[in-house]
C-alpha positions in Angstrom: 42.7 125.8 113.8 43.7 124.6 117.2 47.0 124.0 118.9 48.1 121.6 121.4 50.6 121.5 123.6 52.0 118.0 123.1 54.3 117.7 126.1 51.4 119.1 128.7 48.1 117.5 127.1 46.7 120.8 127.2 44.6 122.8 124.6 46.4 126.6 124.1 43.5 127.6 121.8 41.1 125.9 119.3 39.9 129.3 117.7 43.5 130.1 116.7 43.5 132.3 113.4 46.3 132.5 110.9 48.1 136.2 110.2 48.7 136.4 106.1 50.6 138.1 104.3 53.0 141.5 105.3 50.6 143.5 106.4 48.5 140.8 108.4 51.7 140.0 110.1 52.7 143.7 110.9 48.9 144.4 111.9 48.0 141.1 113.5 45.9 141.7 116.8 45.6 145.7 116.5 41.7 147.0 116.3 41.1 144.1 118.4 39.6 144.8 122.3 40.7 141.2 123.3 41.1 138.0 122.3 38.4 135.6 123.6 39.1 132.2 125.8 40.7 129.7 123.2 40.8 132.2 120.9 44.9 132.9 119.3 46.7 134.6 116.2 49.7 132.5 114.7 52.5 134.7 113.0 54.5 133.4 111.0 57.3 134.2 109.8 58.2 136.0 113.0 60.5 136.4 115.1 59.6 139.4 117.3 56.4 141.2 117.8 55.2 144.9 119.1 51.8 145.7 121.5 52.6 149.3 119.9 48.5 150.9 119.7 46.8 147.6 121.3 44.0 147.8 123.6 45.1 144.8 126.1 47.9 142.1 127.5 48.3 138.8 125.9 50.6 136.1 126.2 53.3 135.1 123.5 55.0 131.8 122.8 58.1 131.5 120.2 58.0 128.5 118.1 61.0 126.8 116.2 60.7 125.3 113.0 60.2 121.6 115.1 57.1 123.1 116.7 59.0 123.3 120.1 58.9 126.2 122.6 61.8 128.9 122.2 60.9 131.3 124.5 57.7 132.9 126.5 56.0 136.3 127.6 53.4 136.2 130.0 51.2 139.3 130.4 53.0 141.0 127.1 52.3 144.7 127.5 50.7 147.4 125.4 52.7 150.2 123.6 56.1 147.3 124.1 58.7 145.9 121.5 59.9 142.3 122.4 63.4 141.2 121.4 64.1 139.2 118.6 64.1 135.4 119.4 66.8 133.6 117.0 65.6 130.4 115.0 61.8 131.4 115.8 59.7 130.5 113.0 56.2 132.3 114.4 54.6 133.7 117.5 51.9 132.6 118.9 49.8 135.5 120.7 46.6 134.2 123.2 44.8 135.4 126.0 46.6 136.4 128.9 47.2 133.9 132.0 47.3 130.8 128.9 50.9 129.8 129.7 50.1 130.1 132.9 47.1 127.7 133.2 48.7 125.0 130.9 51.9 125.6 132.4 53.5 126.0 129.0 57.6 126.2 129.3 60.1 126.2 126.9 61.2 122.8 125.5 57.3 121.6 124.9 56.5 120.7 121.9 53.5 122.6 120.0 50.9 120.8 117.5 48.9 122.7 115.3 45.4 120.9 114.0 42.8 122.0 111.6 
């Protein structure tokens, strides 16, 4: 699928996969070397994640149920445990530097498209 960010006009990934299930959720990026330009893994339901065995840094955003930003990590680090983010419906993980280059912030308002 891809997802927009509404507020900036700007693309966060249009290869964005889906995590099912429990174990697609507790797994989600681990195996993986990276995650290719575009390329993203929605959570959901979510509300904190763990780099815990992962090969490389990625960026995280927290989404509320209204699809708006709750909170960011920029260059998430392996072998790390985030904190829980209250009222977040998923997490969505992509390459590093993407909040950065769209200049994603809390507050914007996400869109995901098929």
């Amino acid at each position: 699928m891809k997802v927009l960010n509404i507020t900036r006009g700007t693309v966060l990934g249009a290869k964005v996969h889906t995590a099912r299930g429990f174990f697609g959720r507790m797994i989600g990026l681990l195996g993986k070397d990276r995650l290719e330009e575009e390329e993203g893994l929605w959570i959901s339901p979510c509300s904190s994640i763990h780099s815990i065995g992962m090969r490389f840094v990625f960026d995280a955003l927290f989404l509320g149920s209204d699809g708006k930003i709750l909170w960011l990590l920029e260059g998430f680090r392996v072998n790390r445990v985030s904190g829980i983010v209250r009222n977040a419906r998923g997490v969505l993980e992509l390459p590093a530097g993407t909040i950065r280059r769209t200049e994603s912030a809390i507050g914007d308002e996400i869109r995901f498209e098929p």
